[in-house]
KOLDONU-871969 format. One line per field, with one value per residue (C-alpha): chain; x, y negated, z; residue number from 1; residue in three letters. Coordinates in steps of 0.05 Angstrom, whole numbers, plus 5000, padded with zeros to 4 digits. Example, Ala and Ser with C-alpha at 12.3 -4.5 7.8 and 13.67 -1.06 7.14 Angstrom:
BEGIN
unit = [A A]
xx = [5246 5273]
yy = [5090 5021]
zz = [5156 5143]
pos = [1 2]
code = [ALA SER]
//
This chain:
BEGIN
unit = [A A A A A A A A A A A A A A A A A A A A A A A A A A A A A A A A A A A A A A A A A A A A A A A A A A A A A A A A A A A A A A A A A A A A A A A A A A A A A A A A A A A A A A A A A A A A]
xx = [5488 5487 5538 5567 5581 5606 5661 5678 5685 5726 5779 5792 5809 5857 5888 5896 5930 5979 5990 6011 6069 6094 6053 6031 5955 5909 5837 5808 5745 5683 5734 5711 5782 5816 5843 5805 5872 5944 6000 6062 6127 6205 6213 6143 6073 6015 5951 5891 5830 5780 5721 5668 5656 5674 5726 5725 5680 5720 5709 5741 5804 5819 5812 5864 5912 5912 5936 6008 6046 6116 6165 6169 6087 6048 5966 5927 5867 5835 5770 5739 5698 5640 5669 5740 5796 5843 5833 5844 5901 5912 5972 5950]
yy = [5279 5216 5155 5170 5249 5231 5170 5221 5280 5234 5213 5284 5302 5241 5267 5337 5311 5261 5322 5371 5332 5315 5260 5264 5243 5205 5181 5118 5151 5092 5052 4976 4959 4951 5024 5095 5140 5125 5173 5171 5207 5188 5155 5102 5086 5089 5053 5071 5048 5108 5103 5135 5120 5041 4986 4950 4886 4824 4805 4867 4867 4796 4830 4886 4834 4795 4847 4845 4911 4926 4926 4997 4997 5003 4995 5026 5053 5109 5111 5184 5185 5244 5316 5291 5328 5271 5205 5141 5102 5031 4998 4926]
zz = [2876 2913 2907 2971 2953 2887 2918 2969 2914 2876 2933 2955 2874 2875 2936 2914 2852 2887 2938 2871 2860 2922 2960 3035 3029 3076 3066 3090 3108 3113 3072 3076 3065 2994 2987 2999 2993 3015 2992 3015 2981 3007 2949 2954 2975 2937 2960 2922 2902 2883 2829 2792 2720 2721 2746 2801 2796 2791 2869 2882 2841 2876 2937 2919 2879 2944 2987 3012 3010 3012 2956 2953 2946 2888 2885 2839 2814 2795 2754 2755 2689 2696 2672 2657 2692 2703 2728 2681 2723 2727 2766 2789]
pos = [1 2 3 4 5 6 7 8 9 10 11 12 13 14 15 16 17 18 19 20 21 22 23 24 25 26 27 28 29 30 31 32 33 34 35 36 37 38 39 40 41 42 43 44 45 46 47 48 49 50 51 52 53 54 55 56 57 58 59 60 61 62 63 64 65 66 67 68 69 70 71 72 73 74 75 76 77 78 79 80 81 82 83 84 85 86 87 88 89 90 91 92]
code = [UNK UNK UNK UNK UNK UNK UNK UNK UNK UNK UNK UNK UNK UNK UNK UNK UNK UNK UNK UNK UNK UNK UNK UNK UNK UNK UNK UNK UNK UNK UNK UNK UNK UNK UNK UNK UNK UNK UNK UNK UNK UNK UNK UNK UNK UNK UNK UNK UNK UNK UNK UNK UNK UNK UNK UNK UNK UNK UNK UNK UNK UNK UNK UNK UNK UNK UNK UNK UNK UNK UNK UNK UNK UNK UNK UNK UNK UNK UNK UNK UNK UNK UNK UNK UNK UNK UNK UNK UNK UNK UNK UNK]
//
C-alpha cells in the first residue's frame, strides 16, 4: 500500500472514531494545511493532524503550535501505529 492510501486509510479511521462518540467529521482532502480532520461536537472543535507510524517532524509541529484557533478548540494528533486498533493521541 502506498503512502497516500495508507494517510488516507488512516484519516477516515480517525473520523469514524471521533464520529462513535458524537463528533460531526470533515476531511481536508489534499491537506497542505496543518490539519487532515476537523470534528465538531456542541460542546468543541477538534482539529487534527493524521499519521502513520511516527510524529510530526519538528517543522511541522511549529506549524500546528502556530496556528490560532478558538478557545473552545483543541489540536491534536493522532499517530496510527501499523495493526493497532486505536490511535496514540497527543494534545499540542
Amino acid at each position: 500500500m502506498n503512502k497516500k492510501a495508507k494517510g488516507n486509510r488512516n484519516e477516515y479511521k480517525t473520523m469514524r472514531l471521533l464520529e462513535s462518540v458524537g463528533y460531526e467529521c470533515f476531511r481536508m482532502a489534499a491537506s497542505k494545511g496543518a490539519f487532515d480532520v476537523i470534528a465538531v461536537s456542541p460542546s468543541d472543535v477538534l482539529l487534527i493532524q493524521v499519521k502513520s507510524n511516527r510524529f510530526p517532524s519538528s517543522l511541522e509541529m511549529e506549524t500546528i503550535k502556530a496556528f490560532e484557533c478558538p478557545i473552545n478548540a483543541r489540536k491534536l494528533i493522532h499517530v496510527w501505529q501499523d495493526r493497532k486498533r486505536l490511535p496514540v493521541v497527543k494534545e499540542v
